[in-house]
Backbone as a printed PyTorch tensor [residue, N CA C, xyz], in Angstrom:
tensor([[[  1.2100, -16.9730,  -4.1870],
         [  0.8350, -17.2710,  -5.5470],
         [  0.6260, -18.7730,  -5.6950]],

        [[ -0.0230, -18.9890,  -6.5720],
         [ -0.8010, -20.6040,  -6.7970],
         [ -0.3630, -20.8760,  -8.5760]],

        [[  0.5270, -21.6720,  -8.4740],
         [  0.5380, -22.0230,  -9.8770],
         [ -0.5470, -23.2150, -10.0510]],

        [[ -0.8450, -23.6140, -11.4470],
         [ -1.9150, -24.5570, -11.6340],
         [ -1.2860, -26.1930, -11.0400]],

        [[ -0.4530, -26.1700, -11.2070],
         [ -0.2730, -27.4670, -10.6880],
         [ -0.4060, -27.6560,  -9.3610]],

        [[ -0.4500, -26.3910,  -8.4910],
         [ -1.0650, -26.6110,  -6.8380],
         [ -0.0560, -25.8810,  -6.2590]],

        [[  1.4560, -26.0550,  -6.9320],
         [  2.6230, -25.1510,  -6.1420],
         [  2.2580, -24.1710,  -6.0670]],

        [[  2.4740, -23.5530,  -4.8970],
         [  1.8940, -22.6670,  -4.0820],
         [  3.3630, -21.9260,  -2.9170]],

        [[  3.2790, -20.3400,  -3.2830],
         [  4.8140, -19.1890,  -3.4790],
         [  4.2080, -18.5320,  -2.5430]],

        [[  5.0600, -18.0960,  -1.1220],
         [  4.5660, -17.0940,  -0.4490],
         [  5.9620, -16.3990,  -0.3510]],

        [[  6.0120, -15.1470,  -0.3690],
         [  6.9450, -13.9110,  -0.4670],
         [  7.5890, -13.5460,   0.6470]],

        [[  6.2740, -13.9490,   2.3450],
         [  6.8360, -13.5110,   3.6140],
         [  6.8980, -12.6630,   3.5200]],

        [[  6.3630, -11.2400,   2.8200],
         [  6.7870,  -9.9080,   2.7100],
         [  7.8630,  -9.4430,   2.4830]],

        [[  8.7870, -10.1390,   1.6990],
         [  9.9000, -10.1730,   0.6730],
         [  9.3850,  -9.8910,  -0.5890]],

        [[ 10.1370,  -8.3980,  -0.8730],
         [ 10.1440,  -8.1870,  -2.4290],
         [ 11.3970,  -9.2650,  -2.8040]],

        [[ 12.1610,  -8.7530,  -2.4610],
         [ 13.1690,  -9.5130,  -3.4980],
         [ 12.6050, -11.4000,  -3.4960]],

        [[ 12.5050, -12.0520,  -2.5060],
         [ 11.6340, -13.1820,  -2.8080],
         [ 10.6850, -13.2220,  -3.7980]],

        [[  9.7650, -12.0780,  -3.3780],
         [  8.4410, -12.1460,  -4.9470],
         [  8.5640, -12.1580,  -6.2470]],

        [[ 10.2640, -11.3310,  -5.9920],
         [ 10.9940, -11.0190,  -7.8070],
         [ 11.3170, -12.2900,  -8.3450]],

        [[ 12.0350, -12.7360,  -7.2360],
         [ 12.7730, -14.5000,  -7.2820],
         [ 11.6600, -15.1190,  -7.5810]],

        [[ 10.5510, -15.4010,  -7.0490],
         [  9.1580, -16.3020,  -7.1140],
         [  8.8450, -16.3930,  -8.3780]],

        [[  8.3540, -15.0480,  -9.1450],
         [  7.5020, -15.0530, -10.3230],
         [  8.6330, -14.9350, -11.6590]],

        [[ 10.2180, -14.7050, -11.2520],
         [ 11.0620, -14.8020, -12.1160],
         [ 11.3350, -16.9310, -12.7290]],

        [[ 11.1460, -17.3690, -11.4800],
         [ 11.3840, -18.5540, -11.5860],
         [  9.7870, -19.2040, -11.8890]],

        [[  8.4780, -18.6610, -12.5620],
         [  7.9470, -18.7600, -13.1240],
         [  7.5750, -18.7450, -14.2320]],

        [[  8.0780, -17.1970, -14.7250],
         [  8.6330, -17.0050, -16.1130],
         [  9.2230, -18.1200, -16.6950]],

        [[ 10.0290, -18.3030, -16.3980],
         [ 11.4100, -19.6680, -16.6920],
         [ 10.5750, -20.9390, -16.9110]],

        [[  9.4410, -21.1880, -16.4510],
         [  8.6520, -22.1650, -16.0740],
         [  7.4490, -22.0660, -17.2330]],

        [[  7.3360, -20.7560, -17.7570],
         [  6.3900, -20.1230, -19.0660],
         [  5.1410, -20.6550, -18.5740]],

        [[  4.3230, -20.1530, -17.2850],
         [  2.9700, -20.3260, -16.8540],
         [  2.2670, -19.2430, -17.8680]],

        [[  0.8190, -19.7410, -17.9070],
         [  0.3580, -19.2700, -18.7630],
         [ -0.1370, -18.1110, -17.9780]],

        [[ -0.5350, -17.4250, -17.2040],
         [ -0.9360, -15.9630, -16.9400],
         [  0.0340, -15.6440, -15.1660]],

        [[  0.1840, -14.5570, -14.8490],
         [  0.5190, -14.4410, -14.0320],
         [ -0.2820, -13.5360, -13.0230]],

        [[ -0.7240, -13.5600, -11.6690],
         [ -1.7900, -13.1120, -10.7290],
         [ -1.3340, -12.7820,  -9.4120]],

        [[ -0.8300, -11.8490,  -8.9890],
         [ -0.4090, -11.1000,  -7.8680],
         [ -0.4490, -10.1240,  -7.4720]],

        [[ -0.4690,  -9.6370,  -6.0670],
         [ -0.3030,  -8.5640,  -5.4300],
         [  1.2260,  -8.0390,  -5.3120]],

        [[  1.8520,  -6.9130,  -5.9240],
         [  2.9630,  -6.6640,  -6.0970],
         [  3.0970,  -5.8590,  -4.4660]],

        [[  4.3520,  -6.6580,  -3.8520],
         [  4.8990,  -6.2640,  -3.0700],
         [  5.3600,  -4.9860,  -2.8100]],

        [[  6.3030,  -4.1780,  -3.9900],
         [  6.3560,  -2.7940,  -3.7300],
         [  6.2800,  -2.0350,  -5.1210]],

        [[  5.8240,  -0.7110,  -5.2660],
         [  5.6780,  -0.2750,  -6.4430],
         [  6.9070,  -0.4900,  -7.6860]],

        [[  7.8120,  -0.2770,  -7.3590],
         [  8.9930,   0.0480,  -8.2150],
         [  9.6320,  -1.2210,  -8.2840]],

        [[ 10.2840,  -1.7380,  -7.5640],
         [ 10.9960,  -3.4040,  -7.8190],
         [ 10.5230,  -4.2870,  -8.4840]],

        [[  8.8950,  -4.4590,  -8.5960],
         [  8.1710,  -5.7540,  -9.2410],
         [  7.9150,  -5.2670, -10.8660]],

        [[  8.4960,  -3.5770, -10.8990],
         [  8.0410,  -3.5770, -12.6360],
         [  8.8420,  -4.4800, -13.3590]],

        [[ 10.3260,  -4.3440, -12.9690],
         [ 11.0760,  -5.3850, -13.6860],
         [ 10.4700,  -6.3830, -14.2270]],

        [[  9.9790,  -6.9180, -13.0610],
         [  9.3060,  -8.5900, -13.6880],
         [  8.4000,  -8.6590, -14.5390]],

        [[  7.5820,  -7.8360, -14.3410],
         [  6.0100,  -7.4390, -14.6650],
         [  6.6590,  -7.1520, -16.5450]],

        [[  7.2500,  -6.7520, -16.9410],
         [  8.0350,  -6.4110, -18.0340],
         [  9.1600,  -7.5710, -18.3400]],

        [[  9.6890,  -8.2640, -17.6940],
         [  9.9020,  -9.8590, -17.8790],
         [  8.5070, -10.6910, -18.4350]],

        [[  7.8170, -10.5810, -18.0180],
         [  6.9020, -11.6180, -18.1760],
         [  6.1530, -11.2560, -19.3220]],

        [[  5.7840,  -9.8090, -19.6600],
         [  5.8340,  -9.2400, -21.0590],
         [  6.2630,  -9.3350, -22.2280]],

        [[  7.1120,  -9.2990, -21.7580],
         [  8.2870,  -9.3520, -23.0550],
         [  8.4000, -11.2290, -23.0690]],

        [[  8.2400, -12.3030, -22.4690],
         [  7.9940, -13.7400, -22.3840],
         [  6.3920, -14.1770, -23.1220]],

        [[  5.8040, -12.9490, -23.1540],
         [  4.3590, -13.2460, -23.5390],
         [  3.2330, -13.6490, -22.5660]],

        [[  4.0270, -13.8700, -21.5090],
         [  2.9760, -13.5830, -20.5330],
         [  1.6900, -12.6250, -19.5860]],

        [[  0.6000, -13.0560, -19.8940],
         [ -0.1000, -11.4520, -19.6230],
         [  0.3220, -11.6860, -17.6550]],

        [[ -0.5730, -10.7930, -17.2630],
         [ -0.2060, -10.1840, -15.7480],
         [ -0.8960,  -9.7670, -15.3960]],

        [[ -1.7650,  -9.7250, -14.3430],
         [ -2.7250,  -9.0920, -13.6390],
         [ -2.9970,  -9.0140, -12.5550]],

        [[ -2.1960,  -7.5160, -11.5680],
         [ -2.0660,  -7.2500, -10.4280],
         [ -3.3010,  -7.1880,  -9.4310]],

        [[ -3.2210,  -7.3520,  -8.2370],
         [ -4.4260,  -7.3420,  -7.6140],
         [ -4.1110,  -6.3780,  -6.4280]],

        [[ -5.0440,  -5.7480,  -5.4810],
         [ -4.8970,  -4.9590,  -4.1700],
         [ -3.7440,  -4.2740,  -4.6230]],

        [[ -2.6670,  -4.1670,  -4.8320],
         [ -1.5210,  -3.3590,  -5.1740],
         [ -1.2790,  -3.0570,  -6.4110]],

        [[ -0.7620,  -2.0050,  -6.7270],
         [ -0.3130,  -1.5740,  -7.9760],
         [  1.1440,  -1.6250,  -8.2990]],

        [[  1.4970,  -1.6180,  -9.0630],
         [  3.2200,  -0.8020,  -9.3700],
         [  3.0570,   0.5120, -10.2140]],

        [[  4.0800,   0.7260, -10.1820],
         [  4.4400,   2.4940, -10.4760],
         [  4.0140,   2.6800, -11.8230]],

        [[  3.1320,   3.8200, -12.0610],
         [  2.3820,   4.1000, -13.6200],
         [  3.4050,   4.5840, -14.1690]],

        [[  4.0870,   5.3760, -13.6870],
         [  5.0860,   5.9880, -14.6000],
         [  6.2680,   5.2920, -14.6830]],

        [[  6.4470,   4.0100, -14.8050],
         [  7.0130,   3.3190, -15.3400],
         [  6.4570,   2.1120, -15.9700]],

        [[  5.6130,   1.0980, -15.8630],
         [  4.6810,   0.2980, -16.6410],
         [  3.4480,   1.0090, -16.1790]],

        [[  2.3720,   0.5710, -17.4140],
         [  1.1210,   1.1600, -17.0530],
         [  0.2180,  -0.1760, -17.5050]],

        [[ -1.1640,  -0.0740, -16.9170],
         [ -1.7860,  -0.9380, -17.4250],
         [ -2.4570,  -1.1110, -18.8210]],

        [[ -2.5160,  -2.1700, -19.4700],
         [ -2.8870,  -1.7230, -20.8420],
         [ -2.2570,  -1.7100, -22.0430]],

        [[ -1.0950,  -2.3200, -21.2510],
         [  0.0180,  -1.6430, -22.2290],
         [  0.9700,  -2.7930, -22.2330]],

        [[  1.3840,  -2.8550, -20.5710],
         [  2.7690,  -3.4440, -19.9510],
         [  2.1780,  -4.6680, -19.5120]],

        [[  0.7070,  -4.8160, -18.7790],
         [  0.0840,  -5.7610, -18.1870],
         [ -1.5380,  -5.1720, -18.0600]],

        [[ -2.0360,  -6.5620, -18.1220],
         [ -3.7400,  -6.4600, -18.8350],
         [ -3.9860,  -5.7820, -17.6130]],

        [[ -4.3780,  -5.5610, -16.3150],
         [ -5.1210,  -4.6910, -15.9240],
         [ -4.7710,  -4.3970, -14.0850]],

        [[ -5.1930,  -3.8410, -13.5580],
         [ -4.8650,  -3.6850, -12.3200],
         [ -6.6800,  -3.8080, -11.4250]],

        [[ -6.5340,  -4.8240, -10.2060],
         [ -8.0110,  -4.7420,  -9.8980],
         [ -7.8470,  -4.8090,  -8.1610]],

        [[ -8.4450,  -3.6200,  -7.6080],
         [ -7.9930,  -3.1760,  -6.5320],
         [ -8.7600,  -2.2230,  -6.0710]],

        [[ -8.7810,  -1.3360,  -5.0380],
         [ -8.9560,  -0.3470,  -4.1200],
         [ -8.5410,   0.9490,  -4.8950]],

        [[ -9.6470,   2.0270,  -4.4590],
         [ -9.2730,   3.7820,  -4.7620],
         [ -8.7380,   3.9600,  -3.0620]],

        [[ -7.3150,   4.0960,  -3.4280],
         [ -6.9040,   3.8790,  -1.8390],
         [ -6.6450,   5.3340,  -1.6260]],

        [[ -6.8090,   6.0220,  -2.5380],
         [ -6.8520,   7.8430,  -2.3630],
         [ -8.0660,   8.2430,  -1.7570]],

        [[ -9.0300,   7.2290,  -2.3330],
         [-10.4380,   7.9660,  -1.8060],
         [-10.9880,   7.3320,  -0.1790]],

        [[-10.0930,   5.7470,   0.2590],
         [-10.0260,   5.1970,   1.4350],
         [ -9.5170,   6.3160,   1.9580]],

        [[ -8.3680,   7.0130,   2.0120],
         [ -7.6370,   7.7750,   2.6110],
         [ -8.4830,   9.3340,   3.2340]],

        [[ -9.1920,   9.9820,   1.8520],
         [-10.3200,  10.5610,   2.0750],
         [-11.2250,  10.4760,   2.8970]],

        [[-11.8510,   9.5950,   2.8520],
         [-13.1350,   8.9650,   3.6800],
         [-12.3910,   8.5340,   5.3060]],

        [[-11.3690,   8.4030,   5.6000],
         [-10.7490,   8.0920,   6.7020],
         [-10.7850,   8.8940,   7.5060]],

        [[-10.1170,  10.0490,   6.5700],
         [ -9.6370,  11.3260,   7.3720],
         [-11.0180,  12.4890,   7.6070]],

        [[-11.3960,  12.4490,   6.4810],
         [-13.0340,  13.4640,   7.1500],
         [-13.8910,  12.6570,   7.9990]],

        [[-13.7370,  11.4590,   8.0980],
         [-14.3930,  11.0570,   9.8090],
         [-13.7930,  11.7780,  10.6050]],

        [[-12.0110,  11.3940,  10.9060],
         [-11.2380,  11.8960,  11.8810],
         [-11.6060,  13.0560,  12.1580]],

        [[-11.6670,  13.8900,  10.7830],
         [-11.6130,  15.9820,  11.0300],
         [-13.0460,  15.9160,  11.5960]],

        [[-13.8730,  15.1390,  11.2060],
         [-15.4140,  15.3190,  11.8840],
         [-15.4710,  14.9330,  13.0740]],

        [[-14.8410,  13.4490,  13.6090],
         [-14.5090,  13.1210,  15.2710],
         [-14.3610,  14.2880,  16.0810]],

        [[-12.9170,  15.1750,  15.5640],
         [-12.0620,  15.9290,  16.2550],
         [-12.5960,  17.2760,  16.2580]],

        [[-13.8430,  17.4360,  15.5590],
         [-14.3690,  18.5170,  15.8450],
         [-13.3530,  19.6940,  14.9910]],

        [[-12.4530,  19.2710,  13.7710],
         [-11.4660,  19.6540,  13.2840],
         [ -9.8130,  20.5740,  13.9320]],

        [[ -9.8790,  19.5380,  14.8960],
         [ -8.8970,  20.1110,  15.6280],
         [ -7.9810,  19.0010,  16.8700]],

        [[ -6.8260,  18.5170,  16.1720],
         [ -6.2750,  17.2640,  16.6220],
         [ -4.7420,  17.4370,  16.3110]],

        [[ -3.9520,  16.6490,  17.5590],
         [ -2.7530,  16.7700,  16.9710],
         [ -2.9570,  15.5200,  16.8100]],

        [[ -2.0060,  14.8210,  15.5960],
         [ -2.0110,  13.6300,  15.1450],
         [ -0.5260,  13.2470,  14.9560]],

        [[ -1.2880,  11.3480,  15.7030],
         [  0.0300,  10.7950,  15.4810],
         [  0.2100,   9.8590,  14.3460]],

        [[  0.6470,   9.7120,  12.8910],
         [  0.4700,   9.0300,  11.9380],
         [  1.0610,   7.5300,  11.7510]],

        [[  0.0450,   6.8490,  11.4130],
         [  1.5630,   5.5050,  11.2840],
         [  0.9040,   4.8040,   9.8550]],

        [[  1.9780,   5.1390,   8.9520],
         [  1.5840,   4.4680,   7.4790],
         [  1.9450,   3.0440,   7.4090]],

        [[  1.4210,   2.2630,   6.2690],
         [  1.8380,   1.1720,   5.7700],
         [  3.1380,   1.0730,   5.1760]],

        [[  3.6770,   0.3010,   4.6060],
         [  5.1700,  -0.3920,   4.0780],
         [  4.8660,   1.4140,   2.9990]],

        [[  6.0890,   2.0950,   3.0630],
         [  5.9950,   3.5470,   1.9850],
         [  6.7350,   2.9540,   0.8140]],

        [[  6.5670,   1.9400,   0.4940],
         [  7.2500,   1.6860,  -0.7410],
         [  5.7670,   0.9010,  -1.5970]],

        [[  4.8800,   0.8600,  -1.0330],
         [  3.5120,   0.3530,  -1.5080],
         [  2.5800,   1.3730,  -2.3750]],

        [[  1.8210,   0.7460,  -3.2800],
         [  0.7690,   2.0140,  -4.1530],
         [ -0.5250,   2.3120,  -2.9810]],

        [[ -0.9560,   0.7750,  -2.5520],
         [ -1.9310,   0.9230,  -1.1270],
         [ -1.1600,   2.2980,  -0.3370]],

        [[ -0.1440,   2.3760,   0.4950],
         [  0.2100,   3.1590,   1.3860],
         [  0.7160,   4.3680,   1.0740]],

        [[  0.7120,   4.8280,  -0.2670],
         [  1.1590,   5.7870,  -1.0980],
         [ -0.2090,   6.5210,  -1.0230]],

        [[ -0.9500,   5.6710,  -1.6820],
         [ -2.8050,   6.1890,  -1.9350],
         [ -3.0020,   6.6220,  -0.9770]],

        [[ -3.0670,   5.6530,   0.2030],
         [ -3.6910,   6.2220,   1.4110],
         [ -3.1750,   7.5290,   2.2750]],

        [[ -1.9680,   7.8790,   2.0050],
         [ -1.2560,   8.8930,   2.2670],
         [ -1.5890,  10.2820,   1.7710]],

        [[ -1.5990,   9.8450,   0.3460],
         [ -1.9800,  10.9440,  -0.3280],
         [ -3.4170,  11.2850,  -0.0420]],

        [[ -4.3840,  10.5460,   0.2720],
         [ -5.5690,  11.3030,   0.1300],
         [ -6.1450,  11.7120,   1.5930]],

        [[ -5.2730,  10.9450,   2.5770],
         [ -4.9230,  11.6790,   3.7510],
         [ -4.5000,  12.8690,   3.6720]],

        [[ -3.5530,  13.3300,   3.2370],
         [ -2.7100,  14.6060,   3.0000],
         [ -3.7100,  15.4130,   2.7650]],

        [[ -4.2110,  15.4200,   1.6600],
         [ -5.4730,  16.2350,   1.0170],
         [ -6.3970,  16.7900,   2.0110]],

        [[ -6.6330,  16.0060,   2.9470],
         [ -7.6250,  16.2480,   3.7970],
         [ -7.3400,  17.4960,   4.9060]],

        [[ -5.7310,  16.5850,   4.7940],
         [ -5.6230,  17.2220,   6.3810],
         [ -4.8320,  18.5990,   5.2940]],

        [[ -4.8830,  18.9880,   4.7020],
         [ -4.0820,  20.2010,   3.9900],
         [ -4.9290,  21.1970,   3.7890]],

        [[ -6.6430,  20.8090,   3.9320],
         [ -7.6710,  21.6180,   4.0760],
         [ -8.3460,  22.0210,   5.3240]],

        [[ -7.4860,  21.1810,   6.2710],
         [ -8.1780,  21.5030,   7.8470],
         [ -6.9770,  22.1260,   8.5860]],

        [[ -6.8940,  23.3140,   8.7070],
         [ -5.5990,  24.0060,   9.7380],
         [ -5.5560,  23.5350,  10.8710]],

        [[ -6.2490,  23.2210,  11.2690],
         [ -6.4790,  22.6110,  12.8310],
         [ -6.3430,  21.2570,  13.1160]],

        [[ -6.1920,  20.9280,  12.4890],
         [ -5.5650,  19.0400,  11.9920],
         [ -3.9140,  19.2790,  11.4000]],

        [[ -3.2400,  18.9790,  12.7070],
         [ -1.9520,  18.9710,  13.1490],
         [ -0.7920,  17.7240,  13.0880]],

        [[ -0.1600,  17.1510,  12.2310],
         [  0.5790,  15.8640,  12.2810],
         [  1.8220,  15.8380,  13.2190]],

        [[  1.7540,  15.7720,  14.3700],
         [  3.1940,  15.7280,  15.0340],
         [  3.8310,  14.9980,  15.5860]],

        [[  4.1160,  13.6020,  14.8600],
         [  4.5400,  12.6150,  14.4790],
         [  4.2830,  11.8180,  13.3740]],

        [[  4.8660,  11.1390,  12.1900],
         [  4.5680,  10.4910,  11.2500],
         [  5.8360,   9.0470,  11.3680]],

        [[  5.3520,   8.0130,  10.9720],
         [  6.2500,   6.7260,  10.7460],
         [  5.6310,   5.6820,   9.8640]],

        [[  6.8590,   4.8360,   9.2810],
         [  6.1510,   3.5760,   8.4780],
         [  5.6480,   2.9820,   9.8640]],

        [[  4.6070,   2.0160,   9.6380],
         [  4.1600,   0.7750,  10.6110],
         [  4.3510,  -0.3060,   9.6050]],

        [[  4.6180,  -0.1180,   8.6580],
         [  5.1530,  -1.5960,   7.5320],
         [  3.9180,  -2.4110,   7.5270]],

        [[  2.5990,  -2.0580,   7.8840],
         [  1.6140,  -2.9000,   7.5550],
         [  1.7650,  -4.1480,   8.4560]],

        [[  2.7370,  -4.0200,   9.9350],
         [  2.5980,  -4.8210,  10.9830],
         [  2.1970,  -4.5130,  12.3970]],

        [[  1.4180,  -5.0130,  12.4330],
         [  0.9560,  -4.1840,  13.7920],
         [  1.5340,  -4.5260,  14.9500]],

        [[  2.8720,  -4.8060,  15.2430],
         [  3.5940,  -4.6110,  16.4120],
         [  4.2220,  -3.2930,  16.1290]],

        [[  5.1790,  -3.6710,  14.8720],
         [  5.8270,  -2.7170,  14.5080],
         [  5.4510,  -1.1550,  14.6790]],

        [[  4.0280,  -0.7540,  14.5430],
         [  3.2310,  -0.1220,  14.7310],
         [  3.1050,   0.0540,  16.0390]],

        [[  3.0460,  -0.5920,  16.8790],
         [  2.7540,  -0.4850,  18.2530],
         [  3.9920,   0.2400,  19.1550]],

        [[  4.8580,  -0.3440,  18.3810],
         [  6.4480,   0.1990,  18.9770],
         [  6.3940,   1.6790,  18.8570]],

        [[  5.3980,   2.5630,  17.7780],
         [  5.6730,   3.9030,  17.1420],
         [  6.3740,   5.0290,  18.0750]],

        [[  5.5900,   6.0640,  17.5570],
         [  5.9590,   6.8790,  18.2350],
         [  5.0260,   7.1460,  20.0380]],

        [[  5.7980,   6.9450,  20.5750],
         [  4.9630,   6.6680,  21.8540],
         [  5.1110,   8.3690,  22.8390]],

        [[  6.0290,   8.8490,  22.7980],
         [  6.5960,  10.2280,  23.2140],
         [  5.5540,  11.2760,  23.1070]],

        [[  4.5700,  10.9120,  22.4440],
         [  3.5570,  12.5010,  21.9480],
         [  2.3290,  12.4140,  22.7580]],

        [[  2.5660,  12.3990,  24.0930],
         [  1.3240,  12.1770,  25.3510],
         [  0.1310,  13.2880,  24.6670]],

        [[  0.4030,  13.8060,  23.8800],
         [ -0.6080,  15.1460,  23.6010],
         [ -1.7320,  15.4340,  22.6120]],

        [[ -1.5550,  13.7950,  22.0500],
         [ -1.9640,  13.6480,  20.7840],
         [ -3.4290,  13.2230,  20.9970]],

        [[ -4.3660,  13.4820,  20.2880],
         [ -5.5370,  13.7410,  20.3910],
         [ -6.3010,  12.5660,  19.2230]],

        [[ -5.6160,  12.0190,  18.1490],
         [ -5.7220,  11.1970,  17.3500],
         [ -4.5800,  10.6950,  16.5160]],

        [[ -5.0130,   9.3730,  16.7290],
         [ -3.9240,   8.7900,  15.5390],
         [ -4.9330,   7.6110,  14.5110]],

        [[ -4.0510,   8.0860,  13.2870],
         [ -4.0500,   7.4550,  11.8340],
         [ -3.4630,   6.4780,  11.7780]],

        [[ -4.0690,   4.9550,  11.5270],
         [ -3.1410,   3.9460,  10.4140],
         [ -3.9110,   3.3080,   9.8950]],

        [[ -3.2150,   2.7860,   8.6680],
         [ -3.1050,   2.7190,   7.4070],
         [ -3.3160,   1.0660,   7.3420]],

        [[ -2.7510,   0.5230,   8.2130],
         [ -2.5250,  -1.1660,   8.4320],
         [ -4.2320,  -1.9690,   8.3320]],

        [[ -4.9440,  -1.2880,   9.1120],
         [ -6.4240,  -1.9560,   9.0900],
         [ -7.1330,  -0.7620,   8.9900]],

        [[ -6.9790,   0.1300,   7.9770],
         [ -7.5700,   1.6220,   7.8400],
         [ -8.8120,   1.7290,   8.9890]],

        [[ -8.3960,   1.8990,  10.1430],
         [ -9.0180,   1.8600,  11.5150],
         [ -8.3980,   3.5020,  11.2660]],

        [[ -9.0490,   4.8340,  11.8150],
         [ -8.4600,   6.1810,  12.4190],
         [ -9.3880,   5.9050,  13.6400]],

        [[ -8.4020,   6.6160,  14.8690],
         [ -8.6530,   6.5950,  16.1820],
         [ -8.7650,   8.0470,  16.9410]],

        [[ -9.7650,   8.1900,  17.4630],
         [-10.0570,   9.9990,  18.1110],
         [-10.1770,  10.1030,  19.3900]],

        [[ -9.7620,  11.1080,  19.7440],
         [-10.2780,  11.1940,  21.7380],
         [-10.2090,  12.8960,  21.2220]],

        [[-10.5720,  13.1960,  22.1220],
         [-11.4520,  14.7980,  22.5050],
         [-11.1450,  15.0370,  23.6720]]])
């Protein structure tokens, strides 16, 4: 985050840092606030701090949880990715690669994210319409690609794998 005076907040992929960051902004009464919320549920707090301070808010690439703040309401707007319909478009390549028939090894983003939530879900969808599109392995990759690399390595049998990190899906036949 970039306040106007040039100070400039990085999170390191710390929620609780990001809470700390834009809490000790509040305090500071900047006039708008502009971020990518780290995880759905932890950053409403703030997002509703800064509300209730009079500060508007306007999330970017990430969302927080609708059913607890919504946009419109809680904070002026959310501007980002249909990461349901990324997820979609991912996976009917894959089912089309695989000739609809793959065991798959999955590796999602950070599962506490609206990005890796979306993309999940509209994965799911896909593969819930193809019987022959098989998940037999699933894990976070936390949106790091070592971490990811470490996965599940045990499933010599797997015919494709999904992630979420650089929405790359990968096929062999």
């Amino acid at each position: 985050m970039r306040l106007a005076d040039g100070d400039e907040r990085d999170a390191n992929s710390s929620a609780a840092k990001q809470v700390s960051d834009i809490q000790s902004m509040i305090a500071q009464h900047v006039d708008m606030l502009v971020f990518p919320p780290r995880q759905e549920k932890s950053l409403v707090p703030v997002v509703m701090q800064a509300k209730k301070a009079g500060i508007p808010v306007i999330l970017v690439d990430r969302n927080i949880d609708q059913s607890m703040a919504k946009a419109g309401r809680d904070y002026i707007t959310f501007i980002g990715s249909d990461f349901i319909d990324h997820g979609h478009r991912a996976t009917d390549w894959l089912v089309k690669a695989t000739g609809g028939k793959a065991s798959i090894i999955e590796l999602e983003g950070s599962t506490d994210t609206s990005a890796a939530n979306d993309h999940k879900k509209g994965f799911d969808e896909v593969i819930a319409k193809n019987p022959g599109m098989k998940i037999i392995a699933s894990q976070s990759g936390d949106f790091a690609r070592l971490r990811a690399r470490q996965g599940p390595s045990s499933h010599g049998n797997a015919a494709a794998g999904a992630s979420r990190r650089d929405r790359r899906v990968h096929a062999q036949r």
